[in-house]
VMD Tcl script that builds the backbone (N, CA, C; Angstrom):
set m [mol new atoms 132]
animate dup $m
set s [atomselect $m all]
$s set {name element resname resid chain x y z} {
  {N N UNK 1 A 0.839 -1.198 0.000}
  {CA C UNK 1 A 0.000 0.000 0.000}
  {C C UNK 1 A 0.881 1.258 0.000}
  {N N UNK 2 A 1.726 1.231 0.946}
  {CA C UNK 2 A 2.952 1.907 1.238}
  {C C UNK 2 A 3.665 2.407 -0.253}
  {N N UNK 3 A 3.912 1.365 -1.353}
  {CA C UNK 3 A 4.683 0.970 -2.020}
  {C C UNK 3 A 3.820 1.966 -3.529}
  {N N UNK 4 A 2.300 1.636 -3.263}
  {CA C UNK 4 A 1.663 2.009 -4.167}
  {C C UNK 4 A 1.321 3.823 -4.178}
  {N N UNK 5 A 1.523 3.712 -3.172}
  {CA C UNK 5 A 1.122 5.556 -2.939}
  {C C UNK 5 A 2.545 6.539 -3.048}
  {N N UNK 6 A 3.434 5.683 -2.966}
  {CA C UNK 6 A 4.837 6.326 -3.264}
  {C C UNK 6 A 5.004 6.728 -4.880}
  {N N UNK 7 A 4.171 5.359 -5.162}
  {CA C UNK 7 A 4.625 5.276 -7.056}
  {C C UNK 7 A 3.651 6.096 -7.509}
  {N N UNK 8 A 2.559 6.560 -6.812}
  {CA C UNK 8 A 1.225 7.246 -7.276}
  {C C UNK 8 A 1.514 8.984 -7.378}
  {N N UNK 9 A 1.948 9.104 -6.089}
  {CA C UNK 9 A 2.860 10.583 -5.750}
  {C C UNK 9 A 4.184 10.791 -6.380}
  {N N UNK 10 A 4.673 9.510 -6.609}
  {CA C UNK 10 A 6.015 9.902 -7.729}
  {C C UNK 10 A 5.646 10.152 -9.378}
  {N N UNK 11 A 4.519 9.629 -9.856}
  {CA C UNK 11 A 3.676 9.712 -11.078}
  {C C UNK 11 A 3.358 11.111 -11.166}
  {N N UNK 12 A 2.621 11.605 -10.255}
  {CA C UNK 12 A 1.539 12.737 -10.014}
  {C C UNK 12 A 2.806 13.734 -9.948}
  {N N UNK 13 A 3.828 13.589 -9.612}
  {CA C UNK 13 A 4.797 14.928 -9.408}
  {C C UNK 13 A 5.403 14.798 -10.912}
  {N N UNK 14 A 5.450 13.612 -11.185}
  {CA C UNK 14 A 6.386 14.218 -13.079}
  {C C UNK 14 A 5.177 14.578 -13.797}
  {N N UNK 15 A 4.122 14.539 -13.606}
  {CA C UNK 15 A 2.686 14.878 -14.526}
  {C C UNK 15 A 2.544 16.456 -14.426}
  {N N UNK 16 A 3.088 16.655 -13.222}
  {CA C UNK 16 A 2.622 18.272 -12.639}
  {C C UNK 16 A 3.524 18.999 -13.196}
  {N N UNK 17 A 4.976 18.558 -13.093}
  {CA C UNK 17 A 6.113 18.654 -13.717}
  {C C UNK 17 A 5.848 19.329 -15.462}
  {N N UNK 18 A 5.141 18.261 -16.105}
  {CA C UNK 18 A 5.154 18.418 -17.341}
  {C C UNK 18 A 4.002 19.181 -18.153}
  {N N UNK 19 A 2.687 19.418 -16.899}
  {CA C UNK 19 A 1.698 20.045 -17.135}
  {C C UNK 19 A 2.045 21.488 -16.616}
  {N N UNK 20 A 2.974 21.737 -16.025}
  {CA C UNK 20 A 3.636 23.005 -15.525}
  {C C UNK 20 A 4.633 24.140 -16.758}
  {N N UNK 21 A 5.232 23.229 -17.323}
  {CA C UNK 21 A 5.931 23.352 -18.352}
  {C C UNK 21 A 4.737 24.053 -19.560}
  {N N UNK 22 A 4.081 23.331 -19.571}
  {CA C UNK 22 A 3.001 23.080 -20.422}
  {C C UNK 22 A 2.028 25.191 -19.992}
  {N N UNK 23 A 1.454 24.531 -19.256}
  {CA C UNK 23 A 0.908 26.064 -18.571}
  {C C UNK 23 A 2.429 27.067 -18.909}
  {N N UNK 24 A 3.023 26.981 -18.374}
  {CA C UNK 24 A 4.404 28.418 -18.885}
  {C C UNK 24 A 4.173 28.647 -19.670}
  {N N UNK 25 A 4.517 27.406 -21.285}
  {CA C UNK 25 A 4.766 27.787 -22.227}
  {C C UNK 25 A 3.362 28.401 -22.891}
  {N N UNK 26 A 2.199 27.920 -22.484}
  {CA C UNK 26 A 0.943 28.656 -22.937}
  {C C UNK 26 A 0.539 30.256 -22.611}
  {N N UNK 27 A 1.702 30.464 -21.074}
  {CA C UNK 27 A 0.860 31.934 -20.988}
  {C C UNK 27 A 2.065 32.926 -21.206}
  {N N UNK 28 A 2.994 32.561 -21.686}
  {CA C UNK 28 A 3.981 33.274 -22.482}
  {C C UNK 28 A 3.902 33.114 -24.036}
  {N N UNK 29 A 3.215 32.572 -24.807}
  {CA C UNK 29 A 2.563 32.773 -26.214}
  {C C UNK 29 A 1.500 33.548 -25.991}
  {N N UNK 30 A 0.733 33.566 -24.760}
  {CA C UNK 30 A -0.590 34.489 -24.673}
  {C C UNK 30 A -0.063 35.962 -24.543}
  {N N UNK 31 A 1.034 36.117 -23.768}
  {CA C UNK 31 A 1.671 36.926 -23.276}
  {C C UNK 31 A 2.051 37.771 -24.157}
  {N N UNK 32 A 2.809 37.272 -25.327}
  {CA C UNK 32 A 3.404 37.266 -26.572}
  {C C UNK 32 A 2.605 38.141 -27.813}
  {N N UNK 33 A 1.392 37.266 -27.845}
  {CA C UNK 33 A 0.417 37.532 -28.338}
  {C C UNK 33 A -0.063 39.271 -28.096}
  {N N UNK 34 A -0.325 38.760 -27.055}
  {CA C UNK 34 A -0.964 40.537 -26.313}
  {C C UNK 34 A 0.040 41.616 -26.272}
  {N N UNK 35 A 1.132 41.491 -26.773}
  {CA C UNK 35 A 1.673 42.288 -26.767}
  {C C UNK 35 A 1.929 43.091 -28.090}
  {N N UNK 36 A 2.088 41.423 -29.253}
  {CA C UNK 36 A 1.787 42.203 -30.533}
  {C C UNK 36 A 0.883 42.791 -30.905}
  {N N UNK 37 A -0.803 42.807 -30.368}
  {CA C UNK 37 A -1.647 43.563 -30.282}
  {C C UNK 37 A -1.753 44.435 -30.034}
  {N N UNK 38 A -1.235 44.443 -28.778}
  {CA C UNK 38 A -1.223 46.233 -28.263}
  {C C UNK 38 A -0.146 47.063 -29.552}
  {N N UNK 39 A 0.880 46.511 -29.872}
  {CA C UNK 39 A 1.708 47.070 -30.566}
  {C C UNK 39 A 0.991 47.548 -31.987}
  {N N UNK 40 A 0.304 46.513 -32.311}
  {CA C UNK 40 A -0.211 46.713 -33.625}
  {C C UNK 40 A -1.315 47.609 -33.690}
  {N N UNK 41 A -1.842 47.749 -32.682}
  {CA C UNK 41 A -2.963 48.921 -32.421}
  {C C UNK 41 A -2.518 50.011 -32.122}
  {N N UNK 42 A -1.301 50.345 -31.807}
  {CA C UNK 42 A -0.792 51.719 -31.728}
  {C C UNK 42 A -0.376 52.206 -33.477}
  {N N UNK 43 A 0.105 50.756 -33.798}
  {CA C UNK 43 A 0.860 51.147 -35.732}
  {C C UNK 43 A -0.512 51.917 -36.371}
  {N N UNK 44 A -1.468 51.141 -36.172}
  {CA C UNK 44 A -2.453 51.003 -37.467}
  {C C UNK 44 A -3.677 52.327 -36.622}
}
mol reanalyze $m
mol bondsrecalc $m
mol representation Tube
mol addrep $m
C-alpha cells in the first residue's frame, strides 16, 4: 500500500512537472500575443 502511494505521488509529481511546463509555455505565447496587439494597435 505503502509501495503504491509512493509510485502514485512519484507519477503525479512528473505529470505536474510536465503540465507546468506546459501552462508556462501557454501563458507566455498568450503573453506574446498581447503584446503584438497592443503594438499593432498603436501602428495602425
Amino acid at each position: 500500500m505503502t509501495f503504491y502511494t509512493y509510485n502514485y505521488l512519484h507519477a503525479s509529481q512528473s505529470t505536474w512537472q510536465y503540465w507546468r511546463i506546459a501552462l508556462t509555455s501557454v501563458l507566455v505565447i498568450v503573453f506574446i500575443l498581447f503584446l503584438l496587439g497592443s503594438v499593432l494597435k498603436q501602428a495602425f
